[in-house]
NUTI-599219 format. One line per field, with one value per atom (N, C-alpha, C): residue number from 1; residue in one letter; atom name; x, y, z. Coordinates in Angstrom, 3 decimals, decimal comma, always signed. Layout:
N
k <- c(NUM ...)
r <- c(a ...)
a <- c(CA ...)
u <- c(X ...)
v <- c(Y ...)
w <- c(Z ...)
END
This chain:
118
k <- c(1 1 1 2 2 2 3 3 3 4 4 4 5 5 5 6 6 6 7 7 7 8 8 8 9 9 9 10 10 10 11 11 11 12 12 12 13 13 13 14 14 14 15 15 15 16 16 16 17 17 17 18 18 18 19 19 19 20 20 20 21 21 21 22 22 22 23 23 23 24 24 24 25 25 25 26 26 26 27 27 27 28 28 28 29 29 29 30 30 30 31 31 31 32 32 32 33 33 33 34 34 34 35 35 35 36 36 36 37 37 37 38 38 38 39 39 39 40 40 40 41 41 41 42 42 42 43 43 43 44 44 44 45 45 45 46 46 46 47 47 47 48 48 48 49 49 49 50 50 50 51 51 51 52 52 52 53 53 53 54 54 54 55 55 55 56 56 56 57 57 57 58 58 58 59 59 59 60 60 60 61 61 61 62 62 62 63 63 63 64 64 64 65 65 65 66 66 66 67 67 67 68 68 68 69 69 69 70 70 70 71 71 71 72 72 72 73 73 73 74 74 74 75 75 75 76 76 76 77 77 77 78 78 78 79 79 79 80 80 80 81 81 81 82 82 82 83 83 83 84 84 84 85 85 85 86 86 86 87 87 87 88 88 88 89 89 89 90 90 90 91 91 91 92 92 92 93 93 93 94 94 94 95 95 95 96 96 96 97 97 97 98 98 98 99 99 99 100 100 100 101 101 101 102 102 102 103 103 103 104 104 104 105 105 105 106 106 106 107 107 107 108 108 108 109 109 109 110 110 110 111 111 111 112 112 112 113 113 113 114 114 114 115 115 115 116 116 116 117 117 117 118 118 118)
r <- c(x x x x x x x x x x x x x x x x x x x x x x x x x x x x x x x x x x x x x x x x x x x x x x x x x x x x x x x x x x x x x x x x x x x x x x x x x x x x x x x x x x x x x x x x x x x x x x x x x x x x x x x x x x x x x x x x x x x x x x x x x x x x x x x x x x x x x x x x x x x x x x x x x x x x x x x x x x x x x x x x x x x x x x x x x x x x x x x x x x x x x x x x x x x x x x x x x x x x x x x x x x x x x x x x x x x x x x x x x x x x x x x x x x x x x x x x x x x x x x x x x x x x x x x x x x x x x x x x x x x x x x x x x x x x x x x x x x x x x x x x x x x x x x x x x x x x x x x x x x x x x x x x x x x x x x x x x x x x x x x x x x x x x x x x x x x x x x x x x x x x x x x x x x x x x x x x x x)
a <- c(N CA C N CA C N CA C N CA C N CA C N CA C N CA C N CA C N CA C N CA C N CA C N CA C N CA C N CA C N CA C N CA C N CA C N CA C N CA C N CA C N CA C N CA C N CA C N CA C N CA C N CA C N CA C N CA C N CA C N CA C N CA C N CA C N CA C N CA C N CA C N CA C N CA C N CA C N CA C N CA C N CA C N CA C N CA C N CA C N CA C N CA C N CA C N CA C N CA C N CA C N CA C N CA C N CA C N CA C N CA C N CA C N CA C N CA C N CA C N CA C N CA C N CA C N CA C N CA C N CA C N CA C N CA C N CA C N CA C N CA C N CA C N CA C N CA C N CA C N CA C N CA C N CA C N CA C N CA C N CA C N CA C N CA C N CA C N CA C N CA C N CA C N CA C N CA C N CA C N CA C N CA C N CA C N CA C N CA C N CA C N CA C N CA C N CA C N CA C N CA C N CA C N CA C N CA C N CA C N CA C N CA C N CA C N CA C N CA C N CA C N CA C N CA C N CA C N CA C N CA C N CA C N CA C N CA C)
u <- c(+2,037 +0,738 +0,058 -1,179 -1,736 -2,601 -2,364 -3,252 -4,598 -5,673 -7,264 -7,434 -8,384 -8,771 -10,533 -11,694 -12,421 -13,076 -12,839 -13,683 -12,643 -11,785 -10,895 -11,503 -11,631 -12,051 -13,626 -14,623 -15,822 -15,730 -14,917 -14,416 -14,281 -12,917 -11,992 -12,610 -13,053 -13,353 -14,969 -15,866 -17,184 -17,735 -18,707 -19,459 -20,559 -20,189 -20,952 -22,004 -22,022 -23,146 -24,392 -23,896 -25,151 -25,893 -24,909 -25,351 -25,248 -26,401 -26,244 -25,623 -26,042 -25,678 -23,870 -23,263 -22,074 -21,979 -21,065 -20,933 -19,696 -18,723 -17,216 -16,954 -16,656 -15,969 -15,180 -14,494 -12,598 -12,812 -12,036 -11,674 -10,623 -9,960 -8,952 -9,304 -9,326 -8,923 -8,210 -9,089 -8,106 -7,795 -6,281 -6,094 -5,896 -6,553 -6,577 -5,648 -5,070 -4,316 -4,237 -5,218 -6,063 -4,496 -3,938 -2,482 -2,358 -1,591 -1,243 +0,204 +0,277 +1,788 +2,904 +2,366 +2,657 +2,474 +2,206 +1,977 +3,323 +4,346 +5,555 +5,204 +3,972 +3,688 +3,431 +2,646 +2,107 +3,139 +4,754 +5,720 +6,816 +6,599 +7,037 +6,230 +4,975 +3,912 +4,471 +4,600 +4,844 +5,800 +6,862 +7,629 +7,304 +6,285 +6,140 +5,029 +4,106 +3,019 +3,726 +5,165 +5,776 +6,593 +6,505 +6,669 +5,730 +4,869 +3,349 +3,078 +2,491 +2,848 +3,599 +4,412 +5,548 +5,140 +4,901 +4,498 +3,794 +2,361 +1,104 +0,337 +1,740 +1,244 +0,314 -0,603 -1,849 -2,570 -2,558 -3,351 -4,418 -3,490 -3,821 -3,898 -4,547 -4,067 -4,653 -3,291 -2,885 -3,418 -4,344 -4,283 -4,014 -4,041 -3,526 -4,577 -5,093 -6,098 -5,429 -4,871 -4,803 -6,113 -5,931 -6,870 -7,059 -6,086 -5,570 -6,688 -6,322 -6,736 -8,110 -8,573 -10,268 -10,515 -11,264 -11,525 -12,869 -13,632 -14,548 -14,885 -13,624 -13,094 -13,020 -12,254 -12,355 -12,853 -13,863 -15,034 -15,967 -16,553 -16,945 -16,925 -15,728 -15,393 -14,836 -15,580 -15,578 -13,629 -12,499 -11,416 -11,367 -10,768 -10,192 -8,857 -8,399 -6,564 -5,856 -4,675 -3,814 -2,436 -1,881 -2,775 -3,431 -4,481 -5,996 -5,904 -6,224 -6,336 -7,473 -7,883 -9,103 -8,958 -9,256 -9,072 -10,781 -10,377 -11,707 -11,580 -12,547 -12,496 -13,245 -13,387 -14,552 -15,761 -15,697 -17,313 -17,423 -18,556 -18,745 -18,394 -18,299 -18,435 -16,375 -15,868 -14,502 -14,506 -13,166 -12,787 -11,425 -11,607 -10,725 -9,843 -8,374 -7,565 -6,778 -6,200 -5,462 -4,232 -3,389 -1,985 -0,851 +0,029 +1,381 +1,468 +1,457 +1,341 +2,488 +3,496 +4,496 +4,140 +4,797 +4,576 +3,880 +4,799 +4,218 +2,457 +2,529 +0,957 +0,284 +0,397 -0,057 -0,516 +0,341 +0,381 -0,253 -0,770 -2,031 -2,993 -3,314 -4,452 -5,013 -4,416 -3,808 -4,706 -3,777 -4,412 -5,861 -6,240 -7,598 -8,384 -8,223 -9,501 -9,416 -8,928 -8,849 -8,794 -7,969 -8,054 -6,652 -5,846 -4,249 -3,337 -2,522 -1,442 -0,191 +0,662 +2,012 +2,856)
v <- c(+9,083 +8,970 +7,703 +7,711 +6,922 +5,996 +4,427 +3,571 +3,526 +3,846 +3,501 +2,418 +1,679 +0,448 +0,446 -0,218 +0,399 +1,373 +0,503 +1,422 +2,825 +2,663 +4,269 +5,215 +4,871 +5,614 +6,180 +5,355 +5,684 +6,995 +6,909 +7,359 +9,107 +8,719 +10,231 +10,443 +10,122 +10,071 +10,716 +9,324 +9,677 +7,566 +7,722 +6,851 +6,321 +5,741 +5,294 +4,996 +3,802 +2,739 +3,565 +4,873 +5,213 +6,632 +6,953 +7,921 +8,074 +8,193 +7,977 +9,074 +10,543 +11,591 +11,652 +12,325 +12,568 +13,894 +13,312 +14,288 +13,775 +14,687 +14,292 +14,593 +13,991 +13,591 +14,383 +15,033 +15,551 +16,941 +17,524 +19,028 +19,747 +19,072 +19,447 +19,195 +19,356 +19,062 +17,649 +17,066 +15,515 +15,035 +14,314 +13,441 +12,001 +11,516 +9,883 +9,011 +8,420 +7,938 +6,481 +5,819 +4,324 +4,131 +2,857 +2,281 +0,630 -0,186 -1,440 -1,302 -2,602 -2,595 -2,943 -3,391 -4,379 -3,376 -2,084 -0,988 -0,175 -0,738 +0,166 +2,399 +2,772 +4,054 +4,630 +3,328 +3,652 +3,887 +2,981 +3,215 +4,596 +4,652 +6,076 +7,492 +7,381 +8,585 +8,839 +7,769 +7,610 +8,482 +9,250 +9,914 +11,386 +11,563 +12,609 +13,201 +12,077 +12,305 +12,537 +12,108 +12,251 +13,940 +14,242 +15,568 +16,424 +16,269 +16,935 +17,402 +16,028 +15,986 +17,094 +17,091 +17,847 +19,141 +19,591 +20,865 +21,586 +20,851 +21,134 +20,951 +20,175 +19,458 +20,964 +20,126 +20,989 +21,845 +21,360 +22,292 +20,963 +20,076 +18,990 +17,931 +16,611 +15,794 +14,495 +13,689 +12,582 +11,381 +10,691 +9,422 +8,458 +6,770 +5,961 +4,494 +4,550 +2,802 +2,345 +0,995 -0,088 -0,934 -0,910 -1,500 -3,014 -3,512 -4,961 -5,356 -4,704 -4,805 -4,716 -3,269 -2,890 -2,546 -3,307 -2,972 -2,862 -2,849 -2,173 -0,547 -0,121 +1,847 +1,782 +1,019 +1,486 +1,270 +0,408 +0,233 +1,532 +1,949 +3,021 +4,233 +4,603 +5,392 +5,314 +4,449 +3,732 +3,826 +3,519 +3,468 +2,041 +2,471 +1,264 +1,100 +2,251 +2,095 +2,919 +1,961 +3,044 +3,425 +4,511 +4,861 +5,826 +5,588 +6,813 +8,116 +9,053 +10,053 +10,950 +10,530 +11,417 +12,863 +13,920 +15,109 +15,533 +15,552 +16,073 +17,379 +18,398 +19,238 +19,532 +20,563 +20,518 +21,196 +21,447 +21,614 +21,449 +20,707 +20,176 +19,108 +18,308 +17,023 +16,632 +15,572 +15,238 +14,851 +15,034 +14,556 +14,013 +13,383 +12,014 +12,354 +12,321 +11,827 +10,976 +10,219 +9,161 +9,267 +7,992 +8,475 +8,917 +8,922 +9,560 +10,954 +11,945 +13,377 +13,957 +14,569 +15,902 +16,716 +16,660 +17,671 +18,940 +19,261 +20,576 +20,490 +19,518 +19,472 +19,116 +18,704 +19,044 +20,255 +20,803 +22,522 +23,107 +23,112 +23,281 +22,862 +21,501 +20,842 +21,825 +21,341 +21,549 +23,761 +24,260 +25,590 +25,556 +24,833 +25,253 +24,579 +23,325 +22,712 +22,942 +23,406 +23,166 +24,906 +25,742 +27,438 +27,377 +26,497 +26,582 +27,304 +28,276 +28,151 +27,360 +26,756 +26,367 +27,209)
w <- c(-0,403 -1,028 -0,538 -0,417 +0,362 -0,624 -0,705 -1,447 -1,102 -1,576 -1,160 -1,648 -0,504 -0,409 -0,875 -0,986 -1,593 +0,305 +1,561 +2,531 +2,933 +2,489 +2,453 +1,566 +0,663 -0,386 -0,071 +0,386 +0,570 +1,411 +2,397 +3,845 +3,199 +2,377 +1,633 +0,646 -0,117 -1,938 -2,112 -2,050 -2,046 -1,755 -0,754 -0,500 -1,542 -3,058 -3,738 -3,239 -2,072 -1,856 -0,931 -0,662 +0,110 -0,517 -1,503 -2,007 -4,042 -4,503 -6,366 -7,229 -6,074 -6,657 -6,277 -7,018 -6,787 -5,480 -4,643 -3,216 -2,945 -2,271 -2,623 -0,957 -0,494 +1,199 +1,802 +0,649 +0,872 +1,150 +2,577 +2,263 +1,739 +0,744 -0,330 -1,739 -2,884 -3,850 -4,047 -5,259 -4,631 -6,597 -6,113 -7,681 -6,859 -7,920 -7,911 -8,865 -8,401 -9,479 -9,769 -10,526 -10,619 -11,437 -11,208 -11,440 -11,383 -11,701 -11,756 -11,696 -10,589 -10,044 -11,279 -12,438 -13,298 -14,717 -14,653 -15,641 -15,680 -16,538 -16,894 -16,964 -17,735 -17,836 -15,562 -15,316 -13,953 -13,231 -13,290 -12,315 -12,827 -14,630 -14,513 -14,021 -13,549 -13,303 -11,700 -11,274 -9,437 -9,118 -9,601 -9,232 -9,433 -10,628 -10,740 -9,869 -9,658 -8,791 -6,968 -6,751 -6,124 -5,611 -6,343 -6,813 -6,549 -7,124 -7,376 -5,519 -4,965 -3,383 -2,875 -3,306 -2,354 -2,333 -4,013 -4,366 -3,812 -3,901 -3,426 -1,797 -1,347 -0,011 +0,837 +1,423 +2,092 +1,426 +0,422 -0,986 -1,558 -1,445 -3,043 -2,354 -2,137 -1,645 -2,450 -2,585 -3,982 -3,415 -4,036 -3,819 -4,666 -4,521 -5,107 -5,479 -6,459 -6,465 -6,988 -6,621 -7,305 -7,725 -9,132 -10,097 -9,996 -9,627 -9,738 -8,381 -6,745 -5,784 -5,865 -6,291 -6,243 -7,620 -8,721 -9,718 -9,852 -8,307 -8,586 -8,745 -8,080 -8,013 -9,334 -9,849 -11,341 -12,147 -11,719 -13,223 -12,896 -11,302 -11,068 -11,676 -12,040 -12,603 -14,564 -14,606 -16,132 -16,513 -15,942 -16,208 -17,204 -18,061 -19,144 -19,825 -19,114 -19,228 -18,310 -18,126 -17,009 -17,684 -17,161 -15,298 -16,239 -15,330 -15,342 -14,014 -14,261 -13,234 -12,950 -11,890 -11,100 -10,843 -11,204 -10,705 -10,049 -8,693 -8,053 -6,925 -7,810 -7,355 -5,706 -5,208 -4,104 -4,452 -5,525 -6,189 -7,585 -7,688 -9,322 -9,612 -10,500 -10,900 -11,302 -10,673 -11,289 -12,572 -13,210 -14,353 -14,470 -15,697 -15,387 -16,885 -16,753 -17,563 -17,405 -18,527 -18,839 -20,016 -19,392 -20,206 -18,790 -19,278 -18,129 -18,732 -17,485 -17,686 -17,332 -17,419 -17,164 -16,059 -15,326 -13,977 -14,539 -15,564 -16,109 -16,375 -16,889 -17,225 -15,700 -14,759 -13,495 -13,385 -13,050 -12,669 -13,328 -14,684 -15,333 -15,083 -15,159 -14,748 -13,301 -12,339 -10,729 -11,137 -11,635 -11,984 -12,539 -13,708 -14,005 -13,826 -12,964 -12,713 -10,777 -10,446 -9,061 -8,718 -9,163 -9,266 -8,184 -8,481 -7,083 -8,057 -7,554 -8,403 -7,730 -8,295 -8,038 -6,911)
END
């Protein structure tokens, strides 16, 4: 899984600074996963999001902000606790949950906001 930096992210994600409307970069389905190295919930999510990867690889593709690094990604996205998670689809607006999630609850998410099955 790959850490975004904030010009990675513009690159993969969506280019805030040149554009107001939301327009999303990616030709996959993308989760974000805004984290702190120093967040006990964040280093138990990493394995499952580890997982997830594997599952979905060339379907789904996972990324990683550190909050600590770019907290401007995450004020962007109004994050105020981690880990927080980006789910962005390739059409329509992302949505964001928070909290440490269960693979299982992936594969849901992953199913109805994205239309993949497992």
């Amino acid at each position: 899984m790959e850490v975004l930096n904030t010009e990675t992210f513009k690159t993969k994600i969506f280019n805030y600074e040149t554009s107001k409307e939301w327009a999303f970069a990616g030709e996959r389905p993308v989760i974000v996963d805004f984290y702190a190295d120093w967040c006990g919930p964040c280093r138990a999510l990493s394995p499952i999001l580890e997982q997830v990867a594997k599952k979905y690889e060339g379907k789904v593709d996972i990324f990683k902000v550190d909050t600590e690094a770019t907290p401007e990604l995450a004020g962007l996205f109004g994050v105020r606790g981690i880990p927080a998670l980006l789910f962005i689809p390739l059409k329509g607006q992302p949505s964001m949950s928070s909290g440490l999630m269960p693979a299982d609850a992936f594969d849901r998410a992953i199913g109805e906001l994205f239309d993949i099955k497992g």
